[in-house]
N, C-alpha and C positions, 0 to 999 in steps of 0.2 A: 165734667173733667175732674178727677181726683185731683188734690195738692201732691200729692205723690209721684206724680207720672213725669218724665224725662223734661217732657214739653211743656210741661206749666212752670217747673225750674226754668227751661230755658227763658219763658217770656219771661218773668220775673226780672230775670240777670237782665235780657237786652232791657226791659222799660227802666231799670235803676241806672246804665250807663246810660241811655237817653236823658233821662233825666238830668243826669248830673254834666253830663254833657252841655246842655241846653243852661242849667246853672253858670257854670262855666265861662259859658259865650256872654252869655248876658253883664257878669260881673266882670267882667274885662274894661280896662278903662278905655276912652275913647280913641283912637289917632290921633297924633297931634292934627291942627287946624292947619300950619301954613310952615311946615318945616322951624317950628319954636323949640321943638327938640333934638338940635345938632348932636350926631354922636360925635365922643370928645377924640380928636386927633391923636392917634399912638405915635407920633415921631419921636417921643419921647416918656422915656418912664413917667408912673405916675408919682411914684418914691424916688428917692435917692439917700439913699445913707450919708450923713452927714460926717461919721466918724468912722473911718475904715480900721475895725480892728485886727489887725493878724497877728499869730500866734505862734 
């Protein structure tokens, strides 16, 4: 098979997103264990401006 030809571009391109794909997955950090990281309640901003200026 030539480097040239449509199809060996093509395999090329899918094994490099494989790859990097597979990267990816792997470097991902794990799950939390046992719900240790609650996401934080919106009821309330996370800011509040302490000084309302208006103009």
């Amino acid at each position: 098979m030539a480097h040239d030809s449509l199809a060996f571009r093509f395999a090329v391109v899918l094994a490099l997103a494989v790859v990097i794909l597979v990267i990816m997955t792997l470097a991902a950090p794990p799950p939390p264990a046992n719900g240790t990281a609650a996401p934080i309640p919106s009821g309330e901003p996370i800011y509040r401006a302490q000084y309302l200026n208006l103009y």
